[in-house]
C-alpha positions in Angstrom: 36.9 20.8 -32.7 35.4 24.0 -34.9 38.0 26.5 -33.1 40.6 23.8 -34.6 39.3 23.2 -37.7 39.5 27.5 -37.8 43.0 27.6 -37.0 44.3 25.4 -39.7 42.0 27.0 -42.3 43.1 30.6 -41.6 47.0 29.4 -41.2 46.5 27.6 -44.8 45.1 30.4 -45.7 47.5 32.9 -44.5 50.3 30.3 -45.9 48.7 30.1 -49.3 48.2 34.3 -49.6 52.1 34.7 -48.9 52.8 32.5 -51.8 50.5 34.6 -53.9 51.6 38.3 -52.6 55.2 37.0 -53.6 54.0 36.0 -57.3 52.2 39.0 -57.4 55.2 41.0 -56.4 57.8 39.7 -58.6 55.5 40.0 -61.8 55.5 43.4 -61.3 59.2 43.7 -60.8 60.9 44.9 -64.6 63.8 43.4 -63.3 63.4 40.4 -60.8 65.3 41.0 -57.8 67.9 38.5 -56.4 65.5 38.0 -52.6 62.0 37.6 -54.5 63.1 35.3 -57.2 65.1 33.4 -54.6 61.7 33.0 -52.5 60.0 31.6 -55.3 62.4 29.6 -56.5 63.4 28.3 -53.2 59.7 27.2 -52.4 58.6 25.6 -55.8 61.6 23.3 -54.8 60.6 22.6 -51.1 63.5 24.3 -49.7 61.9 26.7 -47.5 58.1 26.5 -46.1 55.9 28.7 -47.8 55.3 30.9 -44.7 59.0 31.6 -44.9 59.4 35.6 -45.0 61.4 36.7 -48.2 64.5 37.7 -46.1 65.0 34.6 -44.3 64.7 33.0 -48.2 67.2 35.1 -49.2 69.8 34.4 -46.3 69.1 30.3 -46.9 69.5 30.6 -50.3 73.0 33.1 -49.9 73.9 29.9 -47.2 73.5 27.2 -49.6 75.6 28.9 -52.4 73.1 29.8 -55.1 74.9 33.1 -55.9 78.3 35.0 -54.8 77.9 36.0 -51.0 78.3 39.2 -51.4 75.3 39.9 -53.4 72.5 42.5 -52.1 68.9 41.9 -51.9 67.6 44.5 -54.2 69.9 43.3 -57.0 68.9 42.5 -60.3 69.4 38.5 -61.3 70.8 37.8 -64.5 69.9 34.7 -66.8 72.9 32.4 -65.5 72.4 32.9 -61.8 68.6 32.1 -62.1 69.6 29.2 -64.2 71.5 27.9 -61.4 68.6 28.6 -58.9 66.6 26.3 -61.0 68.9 23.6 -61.4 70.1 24.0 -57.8 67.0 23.8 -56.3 64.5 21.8 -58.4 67.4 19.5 -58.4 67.4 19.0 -61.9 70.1 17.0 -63.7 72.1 18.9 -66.1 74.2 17.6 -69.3 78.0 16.2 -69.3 79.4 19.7 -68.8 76.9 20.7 -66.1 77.8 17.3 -64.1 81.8 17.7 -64.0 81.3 21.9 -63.5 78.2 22.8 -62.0 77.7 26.6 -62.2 75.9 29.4 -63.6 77.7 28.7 -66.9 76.4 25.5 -67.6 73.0 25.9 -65.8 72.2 28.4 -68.1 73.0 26.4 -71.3 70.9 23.9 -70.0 67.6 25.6 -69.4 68.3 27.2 -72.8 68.7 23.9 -74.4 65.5 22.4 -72.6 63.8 25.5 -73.6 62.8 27.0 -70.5 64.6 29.7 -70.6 65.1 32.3 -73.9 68.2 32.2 -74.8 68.1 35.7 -76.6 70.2 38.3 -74.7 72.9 35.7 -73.4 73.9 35.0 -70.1 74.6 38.2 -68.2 71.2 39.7 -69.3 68.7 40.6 -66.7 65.6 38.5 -66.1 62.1 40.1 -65.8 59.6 39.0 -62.5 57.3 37.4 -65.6 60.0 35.2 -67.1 61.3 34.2 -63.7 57.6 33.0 -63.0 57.1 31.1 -66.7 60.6 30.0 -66.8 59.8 28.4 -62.8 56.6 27.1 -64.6 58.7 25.4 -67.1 61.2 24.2 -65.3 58.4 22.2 -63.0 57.1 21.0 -65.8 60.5 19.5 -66.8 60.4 17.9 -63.9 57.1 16.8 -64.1 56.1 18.0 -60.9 52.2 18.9 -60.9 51.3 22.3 -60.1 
């Protein structure tokens, strides 16, 4: 019973300090790259476990169309594709536009609008690893999803 009891403590544990050493990486990043953000994003909205790697976050979220295919790891994610993360995986409902053409375009209007993102710098600017995390904290807050 105690050598049980171990186990699931240390896995939560482990589970819990993956989540972190993410955060902690992608505050430090000047420009937020495409397979961090991706990992946070992705797990805020359930999508992947926690104990998912950051590669394997990257791959589901290249697999369920949150940015062009072709896209590397290491690349920098502008204000309209993390937008579209958001809306994409929080499942968040979007205006009249974003409903009939869902898309980077309207995703990032939207979060602008709702003030969770700054919409100084437009859409093609690049996002930093501490506005990815505020902008994720706002967007569950939106939603009204407790932290």
């Amino acid at each position: 019973m105690i050598i049980t009891l171990s186990v699931l403590f240390l896995s939560s544990f482990y589970m819990y300090s993956q989540s972190n050493d993410q955060i902690d990486v992608l505050l430090d990043e000047p420009q937020a790259r495409l397979d961090s953000t991706a990992y946070i994003v992705l797990s805020a909205g359930k999508i992947i476990e926690e104990s998912t790697d950051v590669a394997t976050a990257f791959a589901k979220a290249a697999e369920i169309g949150l940015f062009h295919s072709g896209e590397k790891a290491e690349t920098p994610v502008r204000a309209d594709e993390f937008s579209y993360m958001l809306m994409r995986s929080l499942s968040l409902k979007g205006g009249l536009m974003y409903m009939f053409f869902p898309g980077p375009r309207y995703a990032y209007r939207e979060m602008v609008y709702r003030k969770v993102l700054s919409g100084t710098g437009g859409p093609s600017r690049i996002v930093s690893g501490d506005e990815v995390v505020r902008s994720l904290s706002a967007a569950l807050d939106l939603k009204g999803v407790k932290e």
